[in-house]
C-alpha positions as CSV (number, residue, x, y, z in Angstrom):
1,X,62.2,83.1,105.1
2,X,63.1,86.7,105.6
3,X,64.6,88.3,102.6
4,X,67.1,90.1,105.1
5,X,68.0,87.0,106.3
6,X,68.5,85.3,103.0
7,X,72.0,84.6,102.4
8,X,71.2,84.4,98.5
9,X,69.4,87.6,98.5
10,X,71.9,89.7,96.9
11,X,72.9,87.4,94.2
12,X,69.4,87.6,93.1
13,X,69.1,90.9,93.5
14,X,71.9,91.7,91.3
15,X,70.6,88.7,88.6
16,X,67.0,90.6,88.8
17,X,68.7,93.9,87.9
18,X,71.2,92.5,84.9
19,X,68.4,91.0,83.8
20,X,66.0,93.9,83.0
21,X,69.2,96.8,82.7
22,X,72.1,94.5,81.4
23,X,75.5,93.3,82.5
24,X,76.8,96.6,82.3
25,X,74.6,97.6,85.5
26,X,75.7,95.1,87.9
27,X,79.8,96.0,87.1
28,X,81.7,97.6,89.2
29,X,82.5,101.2,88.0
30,X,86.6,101.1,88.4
31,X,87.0,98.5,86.3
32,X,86.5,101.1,83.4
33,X,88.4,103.5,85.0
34,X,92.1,104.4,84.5
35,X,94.9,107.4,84.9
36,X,93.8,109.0,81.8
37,X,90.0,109.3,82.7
38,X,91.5,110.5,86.1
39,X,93.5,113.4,84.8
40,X,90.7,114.1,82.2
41,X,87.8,114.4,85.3
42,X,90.5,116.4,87.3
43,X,91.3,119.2,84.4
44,X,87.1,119.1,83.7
45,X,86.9,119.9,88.0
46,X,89.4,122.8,87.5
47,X,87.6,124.3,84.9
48,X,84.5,124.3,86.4
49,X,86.0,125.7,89.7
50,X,87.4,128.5,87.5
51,X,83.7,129.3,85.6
52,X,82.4,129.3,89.3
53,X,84.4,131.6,90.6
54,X,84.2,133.9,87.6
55,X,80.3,134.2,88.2
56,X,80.7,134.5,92.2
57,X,82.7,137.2,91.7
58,X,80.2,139.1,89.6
59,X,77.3,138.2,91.6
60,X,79.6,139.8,94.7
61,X,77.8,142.3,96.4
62,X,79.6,146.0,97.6
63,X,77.8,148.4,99.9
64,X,77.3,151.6,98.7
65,X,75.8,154.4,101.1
66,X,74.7,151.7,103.1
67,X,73.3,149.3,100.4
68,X,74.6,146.7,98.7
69,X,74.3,146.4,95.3
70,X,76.0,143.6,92.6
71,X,79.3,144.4,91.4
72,X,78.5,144.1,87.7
73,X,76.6,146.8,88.0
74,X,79.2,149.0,88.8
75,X,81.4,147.8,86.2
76,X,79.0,148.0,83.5
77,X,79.2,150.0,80.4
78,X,76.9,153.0,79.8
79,X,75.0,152.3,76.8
80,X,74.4,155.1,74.2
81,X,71.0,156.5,75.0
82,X,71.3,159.8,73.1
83,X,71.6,160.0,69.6
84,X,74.3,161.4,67.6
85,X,72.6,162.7,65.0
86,X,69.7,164.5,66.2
87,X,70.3,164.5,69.9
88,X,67.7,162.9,71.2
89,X,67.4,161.2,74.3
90,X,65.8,157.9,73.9
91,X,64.4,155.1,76.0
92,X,63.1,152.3,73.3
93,X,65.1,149.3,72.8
94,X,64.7,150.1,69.0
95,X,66.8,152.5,69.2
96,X,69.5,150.6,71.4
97,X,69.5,148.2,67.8
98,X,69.4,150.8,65.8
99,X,72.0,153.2,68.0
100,X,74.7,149.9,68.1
101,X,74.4,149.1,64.6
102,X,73.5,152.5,62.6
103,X,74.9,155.1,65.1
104,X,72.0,156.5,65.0
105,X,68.3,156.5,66.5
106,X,65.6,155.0,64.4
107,X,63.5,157.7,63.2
108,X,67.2,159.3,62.3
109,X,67.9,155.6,60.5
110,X,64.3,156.2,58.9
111,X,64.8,159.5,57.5
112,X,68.6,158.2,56.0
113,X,67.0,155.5,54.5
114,X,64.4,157.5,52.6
115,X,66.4,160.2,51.3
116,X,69.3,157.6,50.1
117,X,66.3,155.9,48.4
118,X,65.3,158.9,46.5
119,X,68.8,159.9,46.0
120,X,68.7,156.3,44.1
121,X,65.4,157.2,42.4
122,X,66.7,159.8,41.4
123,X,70.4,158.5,40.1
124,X,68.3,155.8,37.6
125,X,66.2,158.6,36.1
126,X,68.8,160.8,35.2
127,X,71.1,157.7,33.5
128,X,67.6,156.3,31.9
129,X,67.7,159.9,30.1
């Protein structure tokens, strides 16, 4: 007999797959299913609309003399790429750390930190006499 003509065949079917994946497999998926998983899923869809929209709108693309080029990078900030201290131009990412976190370049945070370490050196000698 053909299976697609077995009347039985989709009782079996669903006995062969409850049997290897459990009853759980073979229930139907509204029974668990109620008004508070429904507002829950529906709050969950708006927020993901929202964070879609958010990044669409900074992946958008405006022409500019002809080209088009992503809006966030229009927007963005200049970062500090000369240094405050000595003046200096820079290009390493070193110095991006060092520029956000010490206002400063690196060999500028390199020559602070020696002479404060001799100015410490120098502090313990004088009280140890």
């Amino acid at each position: 007999m053909d299976k697609k003509k077995d009347p039985d065949y989709i009782a079996k079917l669903e006995k062969a797959i409850e049997k290897k994946y459990g009853s759980e497999a073979i229930q139907n998926p509204r029974k668990y299913w109620d008004e508070e998983k429904e507002k829950e899923y529906l709050q969950q869809l708006k927020i993901m609309a929202e964070n879609q929209r958010v990044i669409d709108e900074k992946n958008e693309k405006v022409e500019v003399d002809g080209v088009f080029i992503s809006k966030k990078l229009l927007t963005r900030k200049s970062e500090k790429r000369i240094c405050p201290v000595c003046s200096a131009y820079s290009f390493e990412i070193k110095d991006d750390i060092y520029m956000r976190k010490f206002d400063c370049c690196y060999e500028c945070y390199i020559e602070m930190a020696v002479t404060e370490r001799e100015n410490r050196r120098k502090v313990r000698l004088e009280t140890k006499q």
